[in-house]
C-alpha positions as CSV (number, residue, x, y, z in Angstrom):
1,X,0.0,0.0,0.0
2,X,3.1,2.7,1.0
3,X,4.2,2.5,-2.4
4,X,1.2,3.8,-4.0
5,X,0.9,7.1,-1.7
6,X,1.6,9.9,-2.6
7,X,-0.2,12.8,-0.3
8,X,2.1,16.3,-1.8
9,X,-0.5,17.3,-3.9
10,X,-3.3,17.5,-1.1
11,X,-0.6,18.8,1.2
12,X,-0.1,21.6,-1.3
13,X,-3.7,22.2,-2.1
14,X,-4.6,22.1,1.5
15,X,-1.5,25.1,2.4
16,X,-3.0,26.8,-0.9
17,X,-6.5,27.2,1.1
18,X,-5.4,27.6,4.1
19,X,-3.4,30.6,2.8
20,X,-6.5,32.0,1.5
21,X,-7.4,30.4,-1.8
22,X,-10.9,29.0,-2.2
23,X,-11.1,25.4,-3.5
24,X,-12.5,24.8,-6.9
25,X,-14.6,21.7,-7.1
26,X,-12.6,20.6,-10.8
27,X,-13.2,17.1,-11.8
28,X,-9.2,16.6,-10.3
29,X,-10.0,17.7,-7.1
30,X,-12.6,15.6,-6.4
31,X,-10.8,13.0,-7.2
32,X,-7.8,13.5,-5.1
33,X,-10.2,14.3,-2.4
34,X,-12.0,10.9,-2.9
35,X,-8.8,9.0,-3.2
36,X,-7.0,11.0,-0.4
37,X,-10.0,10.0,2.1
38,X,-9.6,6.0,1.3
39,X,-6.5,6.6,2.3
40,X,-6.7,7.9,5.8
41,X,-9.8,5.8,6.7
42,X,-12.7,8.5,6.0
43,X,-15.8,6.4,4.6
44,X,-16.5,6.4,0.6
45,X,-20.0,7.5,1.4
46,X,-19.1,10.7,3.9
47,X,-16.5,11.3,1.3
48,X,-19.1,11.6,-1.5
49,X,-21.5,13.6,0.5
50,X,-18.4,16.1,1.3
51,X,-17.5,16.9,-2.2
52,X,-20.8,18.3,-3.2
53,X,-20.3,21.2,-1.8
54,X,-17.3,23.5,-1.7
55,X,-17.3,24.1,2.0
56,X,-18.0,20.6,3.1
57,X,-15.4,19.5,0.4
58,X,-12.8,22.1,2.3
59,X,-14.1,20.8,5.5
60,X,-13.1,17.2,4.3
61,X,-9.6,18.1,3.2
62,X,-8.8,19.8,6.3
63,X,-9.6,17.1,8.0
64,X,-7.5,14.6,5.0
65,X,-4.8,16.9,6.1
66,X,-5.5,16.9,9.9
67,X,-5.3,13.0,10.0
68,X,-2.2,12.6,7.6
69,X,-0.4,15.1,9.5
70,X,-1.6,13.8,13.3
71,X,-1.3,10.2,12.1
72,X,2.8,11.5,10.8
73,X,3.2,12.8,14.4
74,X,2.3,9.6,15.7
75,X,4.1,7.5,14.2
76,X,7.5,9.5,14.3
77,X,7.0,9.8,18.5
78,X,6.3,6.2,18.7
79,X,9.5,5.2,17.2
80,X,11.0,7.6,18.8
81,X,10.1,6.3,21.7
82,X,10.6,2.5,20.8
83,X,14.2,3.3,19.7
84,X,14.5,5.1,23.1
85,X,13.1,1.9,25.3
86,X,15.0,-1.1,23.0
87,X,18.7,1.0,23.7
88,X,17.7,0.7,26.9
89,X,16.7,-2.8,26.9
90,X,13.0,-2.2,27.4
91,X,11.7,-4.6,24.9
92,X,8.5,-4.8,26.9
93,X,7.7,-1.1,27.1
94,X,8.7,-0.5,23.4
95,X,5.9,-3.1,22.3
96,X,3.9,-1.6,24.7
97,X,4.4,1.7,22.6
98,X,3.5,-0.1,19.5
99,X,0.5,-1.3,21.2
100,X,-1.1,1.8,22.2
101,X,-0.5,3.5,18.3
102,X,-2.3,0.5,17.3
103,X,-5.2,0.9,19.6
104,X,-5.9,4.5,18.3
105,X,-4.5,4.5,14.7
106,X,-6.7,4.8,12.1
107,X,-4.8,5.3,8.9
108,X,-4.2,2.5,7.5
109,X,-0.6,3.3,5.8
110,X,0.6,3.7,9.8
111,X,-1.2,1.1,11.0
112,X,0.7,-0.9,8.5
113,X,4.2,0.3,9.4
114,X,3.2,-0.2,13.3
115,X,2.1,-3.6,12.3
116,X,5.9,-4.4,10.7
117,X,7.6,-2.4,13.8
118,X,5.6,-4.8,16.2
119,X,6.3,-7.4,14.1
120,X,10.5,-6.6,14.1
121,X,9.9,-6.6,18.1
122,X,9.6,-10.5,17.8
């Protein structure tokens, strides 16, 4: 599934609105918005409903954007945290970590890499 990411051009469009420019509801954006929300776990039918309109479509890319970003932060603590607990010989407590991102991750692409990480741990 990582392989076939590639979130830059919601990142951009998503700085581009939030800098002030209004989001135009072309053919390509409602695309990217549709694909974008498979990808961070935002049902195909809320997803539908969002892009119908321009400020429930903004509303739904903020929140793409939101969930990518929250879901990068995530990630980058836990194994921050894991490489922290294994140098000190905390094999326990750096599953543990692994554990707890699982419990409240929803996107797939970093459940996926906490998966592997959890997985390395054995």
């Amino acid at each position: 599934m990582s392989e076939d990411l590639n979130w830059d051009e919601v990142r951009a469009l998503a700085a581009r609105v939030e800098a002030g420019e209004a989001l135009v509801l072309t053919q390509d954006v409602r695309e990217l918005l549709l694909r974008t929300a498979r990808e961070v776990a935002i049902s195909e039918a809320d997803a539908q409903a969002a892009i119908q309109d321009v400020t429930t479509a903004t509303a739904l890319l903020r929140e793409e954007r939101g969930r990518i970003r929250s879901s990068s932060m995530r990630m980058m603590a836990a194994r921050s945290e894991v490489r922290r607990l294994r140098q000190a010989g905390d094999t326990a407590g750096a599953r543990k970590v692994m554990e707890d991102l699982l419990a409240v991750e929803v996107v797939p692409l970093y459940r996926e890499l906490a998966e592997i990480a959890l997985g390395d741990m054995d």
